[in-house]
N, C-alpha and C positions, 0 to 999 in steps of 0.2 A: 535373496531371491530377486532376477533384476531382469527375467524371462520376459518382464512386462513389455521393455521395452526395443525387444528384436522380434516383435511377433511380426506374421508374416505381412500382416496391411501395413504396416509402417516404413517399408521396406520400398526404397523407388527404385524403379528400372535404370543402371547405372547411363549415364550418359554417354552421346558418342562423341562427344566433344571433351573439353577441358572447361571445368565448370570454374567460375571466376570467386573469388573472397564477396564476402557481403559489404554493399557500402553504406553510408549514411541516408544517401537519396531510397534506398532499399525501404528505409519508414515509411514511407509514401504508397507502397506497392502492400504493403504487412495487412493482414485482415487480423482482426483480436477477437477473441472470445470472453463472452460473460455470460453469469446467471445460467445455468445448469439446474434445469425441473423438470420432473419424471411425471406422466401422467397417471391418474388415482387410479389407472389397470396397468401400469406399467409398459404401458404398448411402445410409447414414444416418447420424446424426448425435446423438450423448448430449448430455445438458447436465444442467448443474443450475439451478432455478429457484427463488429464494427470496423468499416473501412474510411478511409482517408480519400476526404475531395480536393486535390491536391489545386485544382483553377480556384478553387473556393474556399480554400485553407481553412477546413474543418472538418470534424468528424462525423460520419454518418451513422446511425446504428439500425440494425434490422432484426426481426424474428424470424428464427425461421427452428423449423419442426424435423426429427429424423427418427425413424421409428428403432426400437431397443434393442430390434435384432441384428440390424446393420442389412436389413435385410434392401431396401432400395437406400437412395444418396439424399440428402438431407436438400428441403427446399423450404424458398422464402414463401412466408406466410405475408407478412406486413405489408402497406402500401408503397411504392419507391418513389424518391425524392422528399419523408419527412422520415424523421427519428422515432426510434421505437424502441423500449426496453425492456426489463423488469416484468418476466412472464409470469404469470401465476394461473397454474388450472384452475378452472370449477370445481367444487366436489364431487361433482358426478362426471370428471370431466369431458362433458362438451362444449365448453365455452376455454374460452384463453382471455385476462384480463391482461392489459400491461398499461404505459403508460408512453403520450407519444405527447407531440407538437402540431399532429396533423390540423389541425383546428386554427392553426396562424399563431395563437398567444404560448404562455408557458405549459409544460406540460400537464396532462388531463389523463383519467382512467380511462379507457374505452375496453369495449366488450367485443371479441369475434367468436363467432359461434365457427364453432371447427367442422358441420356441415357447409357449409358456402354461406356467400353472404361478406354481407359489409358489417366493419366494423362501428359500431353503437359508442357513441361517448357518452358515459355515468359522470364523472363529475364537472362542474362548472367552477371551477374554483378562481377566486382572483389571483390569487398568487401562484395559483398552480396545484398539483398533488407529491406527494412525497412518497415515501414508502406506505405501503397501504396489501390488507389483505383480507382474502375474503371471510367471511361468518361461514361455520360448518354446518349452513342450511341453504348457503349460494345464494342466498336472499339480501345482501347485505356486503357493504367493505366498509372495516374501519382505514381511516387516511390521517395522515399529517399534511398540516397545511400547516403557514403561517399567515397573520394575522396582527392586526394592531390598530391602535387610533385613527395613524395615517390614511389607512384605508379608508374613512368617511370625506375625507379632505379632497377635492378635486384639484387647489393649487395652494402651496405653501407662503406663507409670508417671508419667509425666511430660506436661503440655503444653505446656512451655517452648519456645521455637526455642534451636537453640545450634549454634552456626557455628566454626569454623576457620577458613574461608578468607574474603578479601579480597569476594568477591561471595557473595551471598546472595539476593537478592532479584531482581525483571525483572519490569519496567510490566504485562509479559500475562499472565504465570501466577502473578506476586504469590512470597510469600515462598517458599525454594528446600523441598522434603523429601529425602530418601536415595534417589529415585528417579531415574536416568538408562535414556536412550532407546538400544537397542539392536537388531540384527537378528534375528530368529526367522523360521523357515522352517513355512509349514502348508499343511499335507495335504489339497487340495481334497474329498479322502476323511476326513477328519479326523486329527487328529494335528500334536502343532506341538514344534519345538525350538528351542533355544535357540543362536543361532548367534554372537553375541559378547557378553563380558563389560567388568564393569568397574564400579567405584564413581568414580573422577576424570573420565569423561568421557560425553559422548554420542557415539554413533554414529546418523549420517543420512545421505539421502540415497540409499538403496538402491535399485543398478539389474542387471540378468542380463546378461551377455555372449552375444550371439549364441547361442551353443551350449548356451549354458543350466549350465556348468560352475562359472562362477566367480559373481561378486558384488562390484561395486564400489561404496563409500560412502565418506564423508567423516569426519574423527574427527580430535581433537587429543589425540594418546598420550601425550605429554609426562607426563599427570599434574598440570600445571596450567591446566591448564583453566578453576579456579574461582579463582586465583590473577590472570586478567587476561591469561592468557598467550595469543595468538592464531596461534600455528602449527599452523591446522586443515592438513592432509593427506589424498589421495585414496591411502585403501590398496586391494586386493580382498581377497576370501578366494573360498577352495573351497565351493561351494554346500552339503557334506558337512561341513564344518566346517576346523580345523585351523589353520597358520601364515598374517600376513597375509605379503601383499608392498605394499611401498610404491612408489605410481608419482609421485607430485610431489617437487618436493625446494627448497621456497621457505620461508624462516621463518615468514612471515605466512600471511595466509589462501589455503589451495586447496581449490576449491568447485566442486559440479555436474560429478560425471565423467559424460561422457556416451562408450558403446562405436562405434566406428566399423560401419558394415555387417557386414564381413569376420569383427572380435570382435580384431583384430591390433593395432589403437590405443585410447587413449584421450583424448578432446580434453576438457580444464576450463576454469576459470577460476583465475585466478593472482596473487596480489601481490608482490613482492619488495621492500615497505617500506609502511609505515604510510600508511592515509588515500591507497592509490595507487587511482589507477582499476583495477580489477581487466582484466588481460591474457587473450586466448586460450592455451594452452600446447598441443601435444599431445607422448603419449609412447606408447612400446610397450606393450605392457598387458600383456606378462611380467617389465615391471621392469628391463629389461635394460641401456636408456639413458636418462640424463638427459631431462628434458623439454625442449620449443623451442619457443621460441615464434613465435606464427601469426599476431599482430595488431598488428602495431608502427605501423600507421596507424590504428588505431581510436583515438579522443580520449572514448568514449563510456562508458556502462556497458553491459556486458550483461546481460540478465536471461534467464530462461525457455529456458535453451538445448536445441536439438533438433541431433539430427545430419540433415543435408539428405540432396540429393538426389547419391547416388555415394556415391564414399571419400572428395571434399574438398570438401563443401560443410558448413557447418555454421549453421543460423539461430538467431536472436535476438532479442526485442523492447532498446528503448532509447527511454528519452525523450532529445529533440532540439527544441531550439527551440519551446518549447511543444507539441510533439506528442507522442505515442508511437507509435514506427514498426518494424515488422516488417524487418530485414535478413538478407542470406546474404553469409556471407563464404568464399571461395576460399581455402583451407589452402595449397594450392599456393606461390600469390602473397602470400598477405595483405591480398589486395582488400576490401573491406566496400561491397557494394550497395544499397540501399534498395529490397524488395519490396514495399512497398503504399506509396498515394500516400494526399494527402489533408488538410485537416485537420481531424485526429479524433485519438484515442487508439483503440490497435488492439493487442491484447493476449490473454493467454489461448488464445493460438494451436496447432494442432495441425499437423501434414501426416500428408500416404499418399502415398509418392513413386510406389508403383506407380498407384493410380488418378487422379495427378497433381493432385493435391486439396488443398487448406488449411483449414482453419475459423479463424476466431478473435471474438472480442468487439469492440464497437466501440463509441464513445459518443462524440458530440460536444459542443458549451456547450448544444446546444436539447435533446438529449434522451439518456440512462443508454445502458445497454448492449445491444443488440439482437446475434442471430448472424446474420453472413454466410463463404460460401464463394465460393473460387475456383478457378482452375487456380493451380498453384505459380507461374507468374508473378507473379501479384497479377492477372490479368483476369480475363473472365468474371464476374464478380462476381454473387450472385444473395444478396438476405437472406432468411435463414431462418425468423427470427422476430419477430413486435411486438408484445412483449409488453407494452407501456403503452401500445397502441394507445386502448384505451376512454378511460383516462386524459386523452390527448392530444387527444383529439377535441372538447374543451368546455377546454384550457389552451393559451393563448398565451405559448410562451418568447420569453424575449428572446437580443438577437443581438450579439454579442461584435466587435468590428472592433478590429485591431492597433494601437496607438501606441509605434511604434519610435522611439528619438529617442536623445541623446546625454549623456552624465553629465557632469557638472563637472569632470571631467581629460579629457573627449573620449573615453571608453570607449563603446562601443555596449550600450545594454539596451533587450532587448523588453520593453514593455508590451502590455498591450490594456483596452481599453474598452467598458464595457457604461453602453446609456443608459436612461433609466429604460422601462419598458412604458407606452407612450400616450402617447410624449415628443412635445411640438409646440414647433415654432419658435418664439422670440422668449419662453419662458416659460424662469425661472430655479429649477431644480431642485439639493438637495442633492448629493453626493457623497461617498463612503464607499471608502476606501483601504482593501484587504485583503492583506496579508503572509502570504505561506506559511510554513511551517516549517521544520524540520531543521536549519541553511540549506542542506543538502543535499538538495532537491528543487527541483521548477518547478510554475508554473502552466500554464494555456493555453489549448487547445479545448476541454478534457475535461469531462464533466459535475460542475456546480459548484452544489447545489442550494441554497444559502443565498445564490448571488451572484443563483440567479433570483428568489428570496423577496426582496431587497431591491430586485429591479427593478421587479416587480411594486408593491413600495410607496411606488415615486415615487423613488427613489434611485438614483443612480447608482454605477458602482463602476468603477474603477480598482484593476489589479493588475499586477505584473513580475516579472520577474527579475533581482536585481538579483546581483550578484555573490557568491559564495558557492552560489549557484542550481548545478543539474546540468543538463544538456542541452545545453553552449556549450563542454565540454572541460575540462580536468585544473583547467589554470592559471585558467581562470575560477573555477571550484568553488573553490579552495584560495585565491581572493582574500579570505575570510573571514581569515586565517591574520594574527595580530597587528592585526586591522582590525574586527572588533565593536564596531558601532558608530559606523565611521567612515564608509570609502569605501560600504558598503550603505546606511549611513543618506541618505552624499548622492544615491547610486543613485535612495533609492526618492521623494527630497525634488525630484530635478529630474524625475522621471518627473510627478510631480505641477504642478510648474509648467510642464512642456509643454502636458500636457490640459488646464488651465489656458488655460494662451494658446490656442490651437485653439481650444476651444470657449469661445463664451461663455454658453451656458445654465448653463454648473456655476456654483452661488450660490459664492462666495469666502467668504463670513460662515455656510457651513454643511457645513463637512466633517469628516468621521468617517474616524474610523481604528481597525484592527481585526487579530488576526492571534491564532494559536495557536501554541505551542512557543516556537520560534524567532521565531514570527510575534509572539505573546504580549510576549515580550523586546521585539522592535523596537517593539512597540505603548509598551510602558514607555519606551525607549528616547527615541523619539520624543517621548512627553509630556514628559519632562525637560530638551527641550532646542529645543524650539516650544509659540507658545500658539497654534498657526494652528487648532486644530483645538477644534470645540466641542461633541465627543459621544468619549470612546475604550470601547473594551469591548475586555479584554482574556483570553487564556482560556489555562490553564495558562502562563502565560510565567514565565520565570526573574526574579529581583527582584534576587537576590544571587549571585554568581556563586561566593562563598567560602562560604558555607554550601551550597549545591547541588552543590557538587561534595564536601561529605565525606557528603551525605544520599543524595543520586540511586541509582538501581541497579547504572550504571556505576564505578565508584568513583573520583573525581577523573577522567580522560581527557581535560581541556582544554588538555591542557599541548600538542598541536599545533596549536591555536588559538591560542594563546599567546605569549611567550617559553621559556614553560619551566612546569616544575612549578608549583601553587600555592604549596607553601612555602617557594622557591624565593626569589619576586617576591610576594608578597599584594600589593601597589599596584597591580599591572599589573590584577589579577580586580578590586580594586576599584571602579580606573576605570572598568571596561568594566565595572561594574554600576550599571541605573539606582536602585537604591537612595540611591545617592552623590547623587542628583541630582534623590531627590525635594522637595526644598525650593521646587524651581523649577515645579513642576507647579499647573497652574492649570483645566485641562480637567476635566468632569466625568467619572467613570471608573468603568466596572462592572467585576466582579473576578467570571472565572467559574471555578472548579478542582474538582478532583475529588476527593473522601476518599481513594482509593485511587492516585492517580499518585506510582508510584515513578521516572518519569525526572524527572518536574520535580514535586518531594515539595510537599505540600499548602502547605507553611511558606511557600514560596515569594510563594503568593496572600497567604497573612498577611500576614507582611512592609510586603508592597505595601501590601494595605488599611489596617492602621495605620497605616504611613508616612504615605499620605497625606489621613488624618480629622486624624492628627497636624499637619499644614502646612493644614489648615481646606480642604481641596478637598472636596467633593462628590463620595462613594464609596458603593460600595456593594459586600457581595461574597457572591456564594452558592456554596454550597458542596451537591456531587450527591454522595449517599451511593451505594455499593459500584462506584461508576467508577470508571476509570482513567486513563490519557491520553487513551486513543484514544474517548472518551467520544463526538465529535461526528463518529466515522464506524463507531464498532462497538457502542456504548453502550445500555444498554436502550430501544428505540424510545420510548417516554413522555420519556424524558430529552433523546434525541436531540434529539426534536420539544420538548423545553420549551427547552432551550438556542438555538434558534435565536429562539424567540419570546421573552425575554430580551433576545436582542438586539436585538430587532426593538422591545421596551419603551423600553430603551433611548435609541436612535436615534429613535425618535416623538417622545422625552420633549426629548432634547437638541436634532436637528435642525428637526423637525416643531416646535419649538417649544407640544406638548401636554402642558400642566403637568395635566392629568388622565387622564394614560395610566396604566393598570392593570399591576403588574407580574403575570407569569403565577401566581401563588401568591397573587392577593387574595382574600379573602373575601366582595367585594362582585361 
């Protein structure tokens, strides 16, 4: 069923012109959507909309409100020129709470009553507010803040870092301070208190029970927390403050307690061992009995959990086979259903089981995120919004088709293939292999705007899932495990000689390979051990596997990929680093890394690039000040958009065969 996505609003009037390939600078123009909330009559519809201030090289975000019928065009709510996000109704709703900057310091709750009016700011917090939601009497938010010593101190004696424990540091908020995130309860009238303590941990995840008494959140009490220790727990407290109660009881991680209708249960997520696919559990929510669990046929992850529709339904997004797909699972039985069809990515989802309503986000390979609604089944389907409609109406994406096929021991991995933009029969075109990260993600339908920048430039692109991947089940994912390097390498090497045979437009004497993190590594990987390939651009990847794991943020944690510890076995990390193996590198190689990525530390890129100027290859390696990992999906827009054109140098340089391509930083 994939009706969804040819209905008649989505559909733009063809142009009368010749509409152009998407390019990098195109990021700058992109509006994005987030946070999809349905109002408590179902009328209408919040969102957040965030575009790019290209003279100011930042992101802006806005509210804005569209009613459920699609019956008028969606408008901003929020004030313009400050950020605004994170919408949440009233319970009765006529008020919208979110959270903004408008006030000059970090972000604060404020209140707009959805009759007219200015918006009211609720909290005053020093460091800001966090995720935060209202009490089911509208009288009340519980918030996350952090907090710590430092906050009584007006000037430090000192501005050394100095640690204790085992972790310190984390790729997104950079080196650790004395601050942890906690619960505080504020007074839509004003007034806030402080609802739990603690210097060892954070507490998250704050949700109200029905009745508005208690408060459930997630929290590892233990005390080592920063010690590497991963027995996060769903405790509650008294809304009033006071003793917690503890409702999970698994070593490892339990996460996202969500209250059943009634306020009698609470269903989470759950692991009972390292690196497991996290499980449904549910328990009594006075603590009374052990947890049970609910999903012993789910092979998946769950994300973004809501409690459904009754006392035993419970939904959840999951990526699956290159999708990402909305399900309801049956407590009861431990059924897992698939509610929306399609292929797309479909995410960010909301319900209202009484006005029998869903919203969520949705994007496919041709085009970002747009909102659509439905009835709880997944029908009915009507999109709410298009907001790259201008955009779209003069860009020609290109179009993604599957190549499924078989690995070197007979294992099944998806591929897919994109061909270049204005591709014609009997003409021989480049091809450029792209490796995802983690290895615990996937590619697929979902909007991928650097694979359409290289369509657009005559290249093609090949990408898979090769094992190690999520969205195929436990034991697929955990095919990584003593195998870096191996069985994914031959994964992603026969994926490639399929599309290969298939098609013969791919030039054989001109393919590129590319990937980040994980992707980064197999790119290294790969060079070390084929000269098939005569352009690689690789961007934060790991080099060395034994220095990266005593630098990274994590501290050492390879040892389940592994056999065992690093000091354990050092031969074994060796092996499995392409470092070992850069003598054999012959491919020309770009090196892109960040100053600031602390999961795969800058050294990493070094490494590499000396490595290989050292063995006389053709390297080059730029380095983007105040990034981090996630550079090339959260990174200052200027950056964003220079890293892909980079690449795009690159690949001109090596497969284009244009020995006077300009790298993005010329002077000329």
């Amino acid at each position: 069923m994939k009706n969804w996505i040819i209905l008649p609003a989505l559909l733009l009037a063809a142009p009368l012109f010749a509409a152009q390939g998407i390019t990098a600078e195109d990021y700058l123009a992109f509006h994005f959507l987030s946070d999809s909330a349905i109002s408590p009559d179902g009328r209408h519809v919040a969102y957040t909309l965030t575009t790019i201030d290209a003279a100011a090289n930042k992101r802006v975000s806005s509210l804005w409100i569209v009613p459920a019928n699609g019956s008028a065009e969606p408008h901003q709510i929020s004030a313009e020129g400050v950020s605004s996000n994170s919408p949440h109704w009233s319970p009765d709703g006529t008020q919208l709470a979110f959270l903004s900057t408008r006030s000059g310091g970090p972000s604060q709750i404020f209140i707009l009553p959805l009759e007219g009016g200015e918006a009211r700011q609720i909290s005053h917090f020093k460091n800001g507010a966090g995720v935060f939601e209202w009490s089911p009497d509208g009288k009340r938010f519980v918030a996350l803040t952090r907090t710590g010593p430092s906050d009584a101190v007006s000037t430090r004696k000192s501005d050394v870092r100095h640690y204790k424990t085992i972790a310190y540091k984390f790729n997104d908020t950079g080196w650790y301070d004395d601050k942890r995130s906690h619960l505080w309860i504020v007074d839509i009238n004003g007034g806030e208190h402080q609802l739990t303590s603690g210097d060892d941990w954070n507490d998250t995840d704050p949700h109200w029970s029905p009745d508005g008494k208690r408060i459930a959140f997630v929290s590892n009490r233990t005390g080592r927390e920063y010690e590497q220790d991963f027995n996060q727990d769903v405790w509650t407290i008294s809304a009033e403050g006071g003793p917690l109660q503890k409702i999970s009881d698994h070593a490892f991680e339990d996460t996202a307690p969500r209250w059943s209708p009634d306020g009698q249960r609470i269903v989470f997520l759950g692991k009972t061992q390292r690196r497991q696919f996290a499980k449904l559990f549910v328990a009594p929510s006075d603590g009374s009995a052990p947890s049970k669990p609910v999903s012993p046929e789910l092979d998946l992850i769950p994300t973004d959990l809501h409690w459904g529709v009754g006392d035993n339904e419970v939904r959840f997004a999951t990526g699956t086979h290159g999708q990402t797909q909305i399900f309801k699972l049956d407590l009861a039985t431990g059924k897992p259903t698939q509610v929306t069809q399609g292929e797309a990515a479909f995410h960010a989802f909301d319900i209202n089981a009484k006005a029998n309503e869903m919203t969520w986000l949705s994007s496919t390979f041709e085009k970002p995120d747009d909102l659509f609604i439905s009835s709880l089944d997944g029908k009915d389907i009507r999109q709410l919004s298009h907001v790259n409609a201008k955009l779209w109406s003069d860009r020609e994406p290109a179009h993604v088709e599957r190549a499924n096929y078989k690995s070197t021991d007979g294992l099944a991995i998806e591929g897919f293939l994109v061909k270049p933009l204005g591709w014609q029969p009997g003409k021989k075109y480049p091809l450029i292999v792209s490796i995802h990260g983690g290895p615990a993600g996937q590619y697929g339908v979902d909007w991928y705007h650097e694979f359409q920048v290289y369509a657009a430039k005559g290249w093609g692109v090949f990408f898979c899932n090769p094992r190690g991947s999520t969205g195929y089940g436990e034991k697929f994912e955990r095919g990584i495990q003593n195998n870096w390097g191996q069985m994914d390498y031959q994964d992603i090497m026969a994926g490639l000689d399929y599309v290969l045979k298939q098609n013969s437009w791919i030039d054989e004497q001109k393919l590129g390979v590319t990937g980040g993190s994980y992707g980064g590594f197999m790119t290294n990987w790969i060079l070390g051990h084929t000269n098939r390939f005569k352009a690689a651009v690789t961007l934060r990847g790991i080099s060395n596997f034994i220095s990266d794991d005593g630098t990274r943020d994590g501290a050492y944690g390879h040892e389940e990929d592994f056999k065992g510890f690093l000091f354990d076995d050092f031969e074994q990390y060796w092996d499995a680093s392409p470092l070992k193996y850069a003598k054999n590198v012959k491919t020309p190689t770009l090196i892109l890394h960040s100053d600031n990525d602390f999961r795969v530390p800058i050294e990493q890129g070094e490494q590499w690039f000396r490595a290989l100027k050292h063995y006389g290859v053709d390297a080059e390696i730029v380095f983007f000040p105040r990034e981090n990992h996630n550079l090339t999906r959260t990174g200052e827009p200027k950056h964003l958009v220079e890293s892909l054109k980079w690449q795009c140098y690159w690949f001109e340089r090596f497969l284009d065969g244009n020995a006077g391509a300009k790298p993005p930083d010329s002077l000329n």
